[in-house]
N, C-alpha and C positions, 0 to 999 in steps of 0.2 A: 837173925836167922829166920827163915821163912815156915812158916808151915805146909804139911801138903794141901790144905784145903789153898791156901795162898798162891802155891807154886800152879797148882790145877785150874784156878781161876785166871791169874797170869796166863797161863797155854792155852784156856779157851777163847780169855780176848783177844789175843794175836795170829789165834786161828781164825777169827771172825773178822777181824780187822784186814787180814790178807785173803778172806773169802768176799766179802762183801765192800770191799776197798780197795780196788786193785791197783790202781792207779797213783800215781805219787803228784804232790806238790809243793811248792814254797812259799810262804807266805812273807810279805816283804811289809813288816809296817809304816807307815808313812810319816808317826808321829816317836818322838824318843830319841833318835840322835842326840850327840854331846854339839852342842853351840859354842864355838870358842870365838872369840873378838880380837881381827889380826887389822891393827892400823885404823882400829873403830868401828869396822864392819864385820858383820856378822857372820862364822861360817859355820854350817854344820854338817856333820856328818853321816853319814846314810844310815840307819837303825838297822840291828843286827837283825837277822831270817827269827821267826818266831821257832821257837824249839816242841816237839812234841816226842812226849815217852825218850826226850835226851836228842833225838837229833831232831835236822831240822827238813829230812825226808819225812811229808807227814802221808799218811795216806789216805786216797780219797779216790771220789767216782766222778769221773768227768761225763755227762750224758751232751752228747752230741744229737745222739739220736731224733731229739723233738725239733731241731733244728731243720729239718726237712720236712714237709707236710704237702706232699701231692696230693692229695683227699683234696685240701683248702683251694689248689690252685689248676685243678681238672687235669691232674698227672702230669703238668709241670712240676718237676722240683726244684726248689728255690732256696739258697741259706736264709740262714737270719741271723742275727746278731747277737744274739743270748743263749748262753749255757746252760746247764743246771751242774751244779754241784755239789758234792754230800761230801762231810768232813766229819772227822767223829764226835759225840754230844758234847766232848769236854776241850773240845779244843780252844784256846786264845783267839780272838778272833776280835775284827770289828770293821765298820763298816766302809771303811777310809783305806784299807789293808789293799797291798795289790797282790795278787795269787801269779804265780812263776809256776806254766807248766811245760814241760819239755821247751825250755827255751824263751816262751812264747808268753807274753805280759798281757794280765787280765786283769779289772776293774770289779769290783763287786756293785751291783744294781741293787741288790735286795739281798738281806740278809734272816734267814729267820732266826724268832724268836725261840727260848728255850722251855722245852715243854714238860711236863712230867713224866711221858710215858717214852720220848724220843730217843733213839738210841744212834742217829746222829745230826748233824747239823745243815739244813738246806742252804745255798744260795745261790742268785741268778749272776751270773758273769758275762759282760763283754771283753773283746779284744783289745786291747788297748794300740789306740795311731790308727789304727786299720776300720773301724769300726764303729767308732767313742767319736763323739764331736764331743770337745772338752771344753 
């Protein structure tokens, strides 16, 4: 059984997490599949969506926005290839990981590190096929 200072705690992160998180994604690891051996070759299986708070809609902020920089290019504007994305500070995560949003397969470029004060988790993403020379 919960307490209310518990239950109060609980409703202010999930108020913060759907104020400051709007956005949903899936995080698809690349490493942990079950490797079975059929006829001496190796197969494995795709590793399950990383889970957060029990599912595996996690939520996050996808910044598009710096992706355009007319300043830089005398009011042309131009995309670019990298994202920014905020994840909450405790989320599973690593560097190898492919992020699944609306559909749409992305790479992680850079991942930050976990800080003392941080209340969630930065990283730079590209598109993956479209984007990604791999």
């Amino acid at each position: 059984m919960r307490s209310g200072i518990e239950k109060a705690f609980a409703l202010g992160q999930a108020k913060v997490l759907s104020n400051l998180l709007p956005d949903i994604c899936q995080i698809q690891p690349t490493k942990g599949g079950v490797v079975t051996y059929q006829n001496g070759i190796p197969q494995s299986t795709v590793p399950s969506l990383r889970s957060y708070n029990g599912s595996t809609d996690i939520p996050c902020r996808v910044d598009i926005s710096r992706a355009f920089r007319p300043v830089e290019l005398k009011q042309e504007a131009t995309e670019t290839v990298e994202y920014n994305l905020e994840l909450p500070f405790d989320i599973e995560i690593e560097t190898d990981d492919k992020i699944i949003i609306d559909g749409t397969n992305y790479i992680i470029r850079k991942l930050s590190t976990d800080g003392a004060y941080d209340v969630s988790r930065q990283a730079i993403i590209s598109r993956l096929g479209k984007d990604v020379i791999t």
